[in-house]
C-alpha positions, 0 to 999 in steps of 0.5 A: 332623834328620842328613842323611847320604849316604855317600861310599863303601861304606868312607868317612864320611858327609858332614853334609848341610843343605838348603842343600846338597841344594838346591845340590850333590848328585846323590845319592839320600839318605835317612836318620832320618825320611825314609819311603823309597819303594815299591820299584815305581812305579804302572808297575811300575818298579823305583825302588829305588835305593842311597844313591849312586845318581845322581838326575841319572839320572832327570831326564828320566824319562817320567812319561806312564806315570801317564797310564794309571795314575791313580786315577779320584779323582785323580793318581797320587803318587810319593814321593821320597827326598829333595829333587833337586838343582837343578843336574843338572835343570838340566844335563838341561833344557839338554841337552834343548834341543839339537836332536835331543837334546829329544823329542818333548814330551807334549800334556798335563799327566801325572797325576801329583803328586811328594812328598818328607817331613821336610824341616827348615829348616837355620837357616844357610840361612835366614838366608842367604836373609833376608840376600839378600833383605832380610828380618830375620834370624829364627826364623820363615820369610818368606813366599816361603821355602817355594818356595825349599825346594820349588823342586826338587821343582817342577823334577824335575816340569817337567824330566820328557820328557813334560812339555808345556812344555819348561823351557828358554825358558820365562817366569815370568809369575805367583806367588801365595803363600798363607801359613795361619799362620805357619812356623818353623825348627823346623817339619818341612815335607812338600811335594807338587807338580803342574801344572794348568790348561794352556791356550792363550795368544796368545804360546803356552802357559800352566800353572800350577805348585802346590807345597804345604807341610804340617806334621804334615798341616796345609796351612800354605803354597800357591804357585801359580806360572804360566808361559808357553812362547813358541811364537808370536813375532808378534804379543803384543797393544798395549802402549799407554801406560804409566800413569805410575809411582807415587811412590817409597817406596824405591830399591835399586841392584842390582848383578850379585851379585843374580843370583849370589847368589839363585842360591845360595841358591835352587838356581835357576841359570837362566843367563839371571840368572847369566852374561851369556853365559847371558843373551844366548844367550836374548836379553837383552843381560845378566843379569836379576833372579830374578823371585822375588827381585824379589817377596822384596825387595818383601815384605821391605820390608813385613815389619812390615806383613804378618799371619800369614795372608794371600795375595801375588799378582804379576805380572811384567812386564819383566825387571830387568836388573843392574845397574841402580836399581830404584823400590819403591812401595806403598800400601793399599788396602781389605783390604791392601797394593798394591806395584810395583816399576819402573825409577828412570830410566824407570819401566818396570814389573817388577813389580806385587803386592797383599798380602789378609789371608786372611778379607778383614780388612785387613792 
């Protein structure tokens, strides 16, 4: 599918890719096979927009007029154009941060879901991706793929004033990726996202983040991505021994180009794994992995072991800081796989996972 955007009412279009929608333009795109919007929000809000809008305008759009707005059967759906870009959401968040600048923050999920349709799978991307992460090089999409493509969609939602969490400061703790059947390059992906499931946590607050992804109406990918917003510093409960690590099946070296390089291809420039600045202003003493780059590097070390349906479930523990060695490890267990990932000096746990085969078979 041609993606275009125009430079100026009299210049040539530029050929955009995903790769390039998910990492540079702020422009509100569309082009063949992308529906455009309602000309008015649920609200009454005009949102018809040129081709050169700036999108960056509406990162911080309050959604609570959805609030009162929702179908008694459901949330409200909102199309866009085409996917955000990343990085204004980012610079919006950030700036949000600053004090006086951030507002007052919603005490509840707004009751709203973000679309986008027709999102094609830019093959230079992909492999770029499957490079990063360790996957081989293929038609067919790894498994934690979709959130990258998604990943934007999912960051206009949580970049929203209202939204109850604020985006800066808060921690990955979870994913859970459900794969129905397999996807392809070639496949046309529609994605819908929305939050659910806000609830208290002893260090805060926790929610979960759902992005769907759809072909030709079909459910083929579901992640489930949970995160927490530390608001009670004390306290956090006794960690008491760790259990001894399990025995290595591989060691990764991982230098600082993990945090740059997952950055560019996943369109999540989180400072705090790009720039030691960036990490000590959050209180790291240098940058940290992804943490789905860490559960992609484990998924991708079981590529041939995996089915074409089936459910990978995480949790992260603590942070993987660059550089620095990292232990994998996994067995099987009954129904599928159980996998780790910690620190080869000391065996401190980053991550821990299990891979179910969709209907329970082994997989």
């Amino acid at each position: 599918m041609a993606i275009r955007k125009r430079r100026s009412e009299d210049g040539p279009a530029e050929e955009l890719s995903v790769h390039d929608l998910i990492d540079g333009p702020t422009q509100v795109i569309s082009g063949p096979g992308l529906p455009r919007p309602p000309a008015r929000e649920p609200d009454g809000h005009d949102v018809s927009v040129e081709a050169t809008h700036d999108l960056s305008a509406y990162a911080t759009q309050d959604l609570s007029a959805h609030l009162k707005t929702a179908a008694p059967a459901g949330p409200e759906r909102v199309a866009l154009l085409q996917l955000p870009a990343a990085g204004a959401l980012y610079r919006r968040a950030l700036l949000g941060a600053l004090p006086g600048l951030g507002g007052r923050r919603g005490d509840r999920i707004p009751a709203v879901e973000l679309a986008v349709h027709g999102v094609a799978v830019d093959r230079a991307h992909l492999a770029d991706y499957d490079r990063v992460c360790g996957f081989r090089l293929a038609d067919r999409l790894p498994g934690t793929y979709p959130h990258v493509l998604g990943f934007p969609l999912s960051l206009r939602l949580m970049t929203a004033r209202d939204f109850p969490v604020p985006l800066t400061g808060i921690v990955h703790v979870a994913n859970r990726i459900t794969v129905r059947r397999p996807v392809e390059a070639g496949d046309t992906l529609d994605f819908v996202t929305y939050a659910e499931n806000l609830r208290p946590h002893d260090r805060g607050r926790q929610l979960d983040v759902v992005l769907v992804a759809s072909v030709a109406g079909e459910e083929v990918w579901r992640g489930v991505s949970t995160y927490l917003s530390r608001e009670n510093r004390a306290g956090g409960g006794d960690r008491g021994d760790r259990p001894a690590a399990p025995a290595d099946t591989a060691r990764w070296p991982l230098t600082p180009r993990v945090g740059t390089d997952y950055a560019r291809v996943s369109g999540d420039h989180n400072p705090i794994h790009t720039s030691r600045l960036g990490a000590r202003l959050f209180g790291f003493p240098r940058p940290i992995a992804h943490g789905m780059w860490s559960k992609a590097r484990c998924l991708a070390a079981l590529e041939n072991r995996l089915p074409e349906a089936y459910t990978v479930d995480v949790a992260f523990k603590l942070p993987v800081p660059l550089p620095s060695t990292v232990a994998f490890s996994a067995a099987p267990v009954d129904g599928g796989w159980s996998f780790g990932l910690h620190a080869a000096r000391d065996g401190r746990p980053h991550l821990a996972g299990t891979v179910q085969t969709e209907g329970g078979a082994p997989a």
